[in-house]
N, C-alpha and C positions, 0 to 999 in steps of 0.2 A: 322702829330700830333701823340704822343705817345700813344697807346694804354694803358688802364687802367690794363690790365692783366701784361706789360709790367713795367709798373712803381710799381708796385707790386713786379714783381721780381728784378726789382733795387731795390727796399727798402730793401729786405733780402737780397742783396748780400753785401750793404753796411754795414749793420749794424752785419753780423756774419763775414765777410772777415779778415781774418789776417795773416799776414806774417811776421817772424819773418828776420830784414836785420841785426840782432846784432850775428848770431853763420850761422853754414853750421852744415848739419847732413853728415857723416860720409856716410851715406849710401841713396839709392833713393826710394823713395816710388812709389808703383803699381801705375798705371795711370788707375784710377776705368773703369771698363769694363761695357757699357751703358746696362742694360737690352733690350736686341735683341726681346723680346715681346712685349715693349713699350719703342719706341725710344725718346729720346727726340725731343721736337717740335722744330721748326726751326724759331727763334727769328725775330722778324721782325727789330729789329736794333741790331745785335751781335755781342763781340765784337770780334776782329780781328786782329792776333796775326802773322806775315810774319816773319817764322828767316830766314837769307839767311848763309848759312856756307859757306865759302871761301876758293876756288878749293879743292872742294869735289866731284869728278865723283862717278858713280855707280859702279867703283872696290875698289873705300873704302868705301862703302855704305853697311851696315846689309841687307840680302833679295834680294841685285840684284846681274845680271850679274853673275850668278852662274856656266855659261860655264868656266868663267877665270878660276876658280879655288883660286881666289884670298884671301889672306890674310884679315882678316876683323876686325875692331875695337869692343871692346865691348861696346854696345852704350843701355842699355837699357830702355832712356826713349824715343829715338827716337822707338826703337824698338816695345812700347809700344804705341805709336802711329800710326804707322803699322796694331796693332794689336787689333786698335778701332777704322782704318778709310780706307783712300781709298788710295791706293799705285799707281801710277803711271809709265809704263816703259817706256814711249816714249815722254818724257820733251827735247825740243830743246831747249838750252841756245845758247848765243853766247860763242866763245871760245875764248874770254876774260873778266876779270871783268867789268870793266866799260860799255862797250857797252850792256850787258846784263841787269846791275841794271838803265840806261837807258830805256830799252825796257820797262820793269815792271812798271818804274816811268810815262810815256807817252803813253804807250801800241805802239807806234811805231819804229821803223824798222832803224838803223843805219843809212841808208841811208836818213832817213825822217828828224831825231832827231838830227844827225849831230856828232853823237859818235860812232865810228867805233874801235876805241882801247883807250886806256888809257891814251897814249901821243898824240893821234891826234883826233883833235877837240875839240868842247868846248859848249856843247849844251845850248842854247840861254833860257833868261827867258820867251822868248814867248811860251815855249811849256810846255801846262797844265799838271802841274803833278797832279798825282791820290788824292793827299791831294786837291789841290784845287778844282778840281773838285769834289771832295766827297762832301766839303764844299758851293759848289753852288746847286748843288743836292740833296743833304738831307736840305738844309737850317740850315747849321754848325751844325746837330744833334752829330755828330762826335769829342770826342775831341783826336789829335794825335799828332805823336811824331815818329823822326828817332835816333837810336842809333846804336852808331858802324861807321862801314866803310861806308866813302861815296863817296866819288874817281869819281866825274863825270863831268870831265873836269878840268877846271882852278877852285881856288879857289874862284872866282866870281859867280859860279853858285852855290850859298850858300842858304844850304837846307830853311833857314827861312828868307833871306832876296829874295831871286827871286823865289824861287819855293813853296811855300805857306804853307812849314811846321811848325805845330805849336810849337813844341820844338823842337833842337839838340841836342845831347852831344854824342860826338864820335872824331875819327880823320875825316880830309876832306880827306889826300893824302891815295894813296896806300895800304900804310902798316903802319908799329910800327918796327927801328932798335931792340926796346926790347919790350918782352911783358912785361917789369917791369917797363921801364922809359919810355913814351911817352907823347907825345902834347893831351891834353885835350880839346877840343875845346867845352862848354859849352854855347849853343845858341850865343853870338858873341862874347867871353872870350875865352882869352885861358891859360890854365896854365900846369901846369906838374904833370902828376898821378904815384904815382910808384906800384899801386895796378893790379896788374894781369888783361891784358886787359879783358880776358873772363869773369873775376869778375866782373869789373867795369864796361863794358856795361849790365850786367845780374840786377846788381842794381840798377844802375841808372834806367833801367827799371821798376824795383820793385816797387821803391819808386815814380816814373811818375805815374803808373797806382794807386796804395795806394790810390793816391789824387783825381782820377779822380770822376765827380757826374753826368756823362753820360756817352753814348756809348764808347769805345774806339780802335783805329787803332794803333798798334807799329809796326813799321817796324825794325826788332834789327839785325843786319848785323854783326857779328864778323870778327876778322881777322883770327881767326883760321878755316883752318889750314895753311894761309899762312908760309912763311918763314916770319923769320928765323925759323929754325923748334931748336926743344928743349923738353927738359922733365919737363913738368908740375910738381907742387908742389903736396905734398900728398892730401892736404885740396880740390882738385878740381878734383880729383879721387876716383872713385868709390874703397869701401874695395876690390872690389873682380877682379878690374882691373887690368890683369898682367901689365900693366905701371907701377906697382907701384915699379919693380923689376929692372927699366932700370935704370944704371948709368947716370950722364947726360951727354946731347950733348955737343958734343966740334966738332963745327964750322970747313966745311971741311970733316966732318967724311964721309965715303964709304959709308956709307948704313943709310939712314934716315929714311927709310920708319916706323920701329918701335916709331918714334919720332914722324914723320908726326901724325900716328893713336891715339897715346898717345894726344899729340892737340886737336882729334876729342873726343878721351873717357873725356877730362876733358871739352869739348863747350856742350857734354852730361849731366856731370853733373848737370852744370849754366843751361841748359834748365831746366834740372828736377826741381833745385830749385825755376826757374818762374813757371811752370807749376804747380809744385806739391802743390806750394803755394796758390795755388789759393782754396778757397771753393769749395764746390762740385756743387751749384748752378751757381756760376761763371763760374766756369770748361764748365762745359753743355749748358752755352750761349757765350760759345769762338768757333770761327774758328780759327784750327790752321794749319798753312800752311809752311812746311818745305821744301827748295829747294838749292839745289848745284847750283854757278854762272861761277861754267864751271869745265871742265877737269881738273881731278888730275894732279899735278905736273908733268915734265918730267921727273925726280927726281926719284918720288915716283910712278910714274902709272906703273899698272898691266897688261896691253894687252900687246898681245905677238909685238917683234919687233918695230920700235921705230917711225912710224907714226901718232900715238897717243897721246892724254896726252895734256895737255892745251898748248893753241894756234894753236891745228892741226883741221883742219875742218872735219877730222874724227872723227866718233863714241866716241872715247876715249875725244875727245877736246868737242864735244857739248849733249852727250849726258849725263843728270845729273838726279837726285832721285828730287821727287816730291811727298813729302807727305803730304797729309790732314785730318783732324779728328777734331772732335766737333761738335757741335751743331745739329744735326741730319744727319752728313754727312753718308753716310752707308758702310759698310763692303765689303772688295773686294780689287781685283788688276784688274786693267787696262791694259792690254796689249796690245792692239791695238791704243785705242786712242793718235790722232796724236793732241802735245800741242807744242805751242811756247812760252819763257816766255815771250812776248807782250800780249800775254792773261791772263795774271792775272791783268791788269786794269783792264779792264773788268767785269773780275769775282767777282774781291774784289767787285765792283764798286754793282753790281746786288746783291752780299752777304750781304752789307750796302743797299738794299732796294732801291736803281733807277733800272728804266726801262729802258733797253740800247737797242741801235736798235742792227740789227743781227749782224752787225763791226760799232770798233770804229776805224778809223785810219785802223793798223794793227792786231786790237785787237779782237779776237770773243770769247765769253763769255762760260765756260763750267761748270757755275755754276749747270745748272739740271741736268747733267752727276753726282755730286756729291748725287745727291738722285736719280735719276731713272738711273736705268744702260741701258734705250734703249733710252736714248737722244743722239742725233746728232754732232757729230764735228766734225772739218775740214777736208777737203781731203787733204791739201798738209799744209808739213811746210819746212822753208826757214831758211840761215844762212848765215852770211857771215863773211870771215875776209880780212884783210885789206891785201896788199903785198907792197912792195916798190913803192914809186910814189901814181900814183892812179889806180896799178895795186892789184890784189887781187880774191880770189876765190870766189862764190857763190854756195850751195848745196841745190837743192829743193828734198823733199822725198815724197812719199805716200804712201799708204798701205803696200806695198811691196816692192817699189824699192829706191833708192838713188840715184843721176843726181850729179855730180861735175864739176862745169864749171869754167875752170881760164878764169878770165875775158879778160887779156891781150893778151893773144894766142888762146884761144879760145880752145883751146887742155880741151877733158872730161874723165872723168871717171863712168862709172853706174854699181851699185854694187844690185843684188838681196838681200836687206840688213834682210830681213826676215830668207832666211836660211844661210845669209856669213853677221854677226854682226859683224865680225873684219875686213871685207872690203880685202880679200885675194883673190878673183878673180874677174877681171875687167873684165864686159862683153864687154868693147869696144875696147880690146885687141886684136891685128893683126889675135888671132889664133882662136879668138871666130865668130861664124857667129851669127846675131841674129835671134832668133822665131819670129814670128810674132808680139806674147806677146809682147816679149820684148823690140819689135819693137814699138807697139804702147805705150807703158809706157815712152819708150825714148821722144817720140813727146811730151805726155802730158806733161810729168815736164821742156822739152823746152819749151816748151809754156808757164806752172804756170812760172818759172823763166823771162822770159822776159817780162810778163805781169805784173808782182810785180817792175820789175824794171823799166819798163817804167809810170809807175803810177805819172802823176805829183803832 
């Protein structure tokens, strides 16, 4: 039952709330900086805002990965998010799209869920997604909606007729040939939008949550920065974004990467204009939760040498930006804590107000880590990608080390990933003897890896 204090502040959020979906400003407004004296209270149903950016690793990411040296977008409302909540270094995605927005949707494990890449498999409507479960859990307190990319299997497993979302409007497949002219997919319509994908999922947003008269859950998934990569129109660029100076793309070119980044400055903007839209009351009972669905491009990624980059089960392929802020989240970088995105069902799950056991599935919850910096998380996380057949690698990590096992030869690799983040010397290399250390670190993540896998 809703508390009285609570219905309180939905009545003033309803009634002063406005957004304008008829002009774009030119320019992005600060994202108010919470009085660090008196934090805001932590809502007992808040509402709950998931963007996922599309292969976006931590070397196009503002704040991280600062050894690369790498090139960075100018992003400053994500920036500004950052800079009002809790940053994240050690977010394991899968290294590829689909089997990651899987994880998050199920809180389980490719191998559980049955989506492993993007062409193989087709996960079944038996496995509860985060919507429906929210929805048995709170006793539909919740009202939600997926926008953007949804790419999770065949187009059978259709966000609102098998997995229990309460509106769509996005693409199902992959990608968009153009971000100007693509398939509209409107709950089970489809027609053709020629408005700038980044646009049109930002709005359609807009104008979903406008209407809403209770809690609310968006999941809004862009394609950007997939390919095809290209230069953004002025209207979705910030004044002061040097994108605003690049000729456009022409298909083929040598060097993308200034295109790639320009994609991330203008998915920048569309946030600021959800975000910034929102009342100030609003603002302070949203959870907002920012996360890359794998490794930047091969194209376009920044680690030295060319093991990296999406699709590699190294660092560059799974490791992605994970940012959170609102509602009484608190101030800080994480650099230790070890997340897999199957732990955002979970989390979401405990941020909407259920009582989760300590794992759900694959899932363990690091919601009190976002308010107490001495709460507990996992000791190992886990990865996998697919190889030819039903051959393929798996990588367990913990505090310190990295274990990469190819499944089919059995042949590993274990990398000290704490002080070698680019994975340049193999401690299991002919010429390495190992410490005892690292001796016994080898054993345990053989052991966490075959215990996750044999899990029926």
């Amino acid at each position: 039952m809703l508390s009285i204090r609570f219905m309180l502040i939905l009545g003033i959020v309803f009634s002063i709330s406005a957004c304008s979906s008829d002009t774009m400003d030119e320019t992005i407004d600060e994202v108010e900086t919470p009085n660090e004296e008196e934090p805001p209270v932590q809502g007992d149903r808040p509402n709950i805002l998931l963007i996922i950016a599309d292969d976006m690793g931590v070397d196009a990411t503002p704040s991280f990965a600062s050894e690369l040296n790498a090139t960075k977008p100018v992003m400053p409302t994500l920036s500004n998010l950052m800079d009002t909540g809790l940053v994240f270094d050690n977010l394991w995605s899968y290294a590829l799209c689909s089997p990651t927005r899987a994880s998050i949707l199920t809180g389980k494990h490719g191998f559980s869920n049955g989506v492993l890449a993007p062409i193989r498999g087709t996960m079944s409507g038996a496995h509860k997604s985060i919507h429906s479960y929210l929805d048995e859990q709170t006793n539909n307190a919740y009202a939600h909606a997926v926008f953007g990319k949804w790419h999770l299997g065949a187009v059978t497993t259709h966000p609102t007729q098998t997995m229990g979302v309460g509106t769509y409007s996005g693409n199902l497949s992959g990608g968009v040939s153009s971000f100007w002219d693509y398939s509209l997919v409107v709950n089970e319509e489809e027609t053709i939008s020629n408005v700038y994908s980044t646009t049109q999922y930002t709005q359609l947003a807009i104008d979903w949550k406008n209407e809403q008269t209770k809690p609310w859950f968006i999941w809004l998934a862009y394609n950007a920065a997939h390919t095809p990569f290209h230069r953004p129109d002025n209207t979705v660029l910030d004044v002061n974004s040097p994108s605003r100076s690049l000729p456009d793309y022409v298909a083929g070119q040598s060097a993308p990467l200034p295109y790639y980044l320009a994609m991330l400055e203008a998915m920048d903007f569309e946030m600021g204009r959800l975000i910034n839209g929102m009342s100030e009351t609003e603002r302070e009972n949203t959870v907002i939760i920012f996360i890359g669905d794998n490794g930047s491009p091969k194209k376009v990624d920044q680690y030295p040498g060319t093991k990296h980059g999406k699709g590699s089960i190294y660092q560059g392929g799974v490791n992605v930006p994970l940012v959170i802020s609102g509602n009484g989240v608190r101030l800080g970088r994480e650099e230790s804590a070890l997340l897999n995105t199957t732990d955002l069902f979970a989390t979401i799950a405990e941020i909407a107000g259920v009582t989760m056991a300590s794992v759900y599935h694959h899932s363990q919850s690091f919601k009190d880590l976002l308010y107490d910096e001495n709460a507990t998380t996992r000791e190992f996380v886990y990865v996998e990608v697919p190889g030819d057949g039903d051959n393929g690698s798996y990588a367990v990590r913990n505090a310190d080390y990295k274990l990469i096992h190819e499944i089919d030869s059995g042949r590993e690799e274990m990398y000290h990933i704490v002080e070698d983040a680019n994975e340049t010397n193999d401690l299991l290399s002919e010429d390495h003897v190992l410490t005892s250390e690292e001796m016994q670190n080898l054993t345990e993540l053989q052991d966490e890896g075959l215990r996750l896998r044999n899990e029926s």
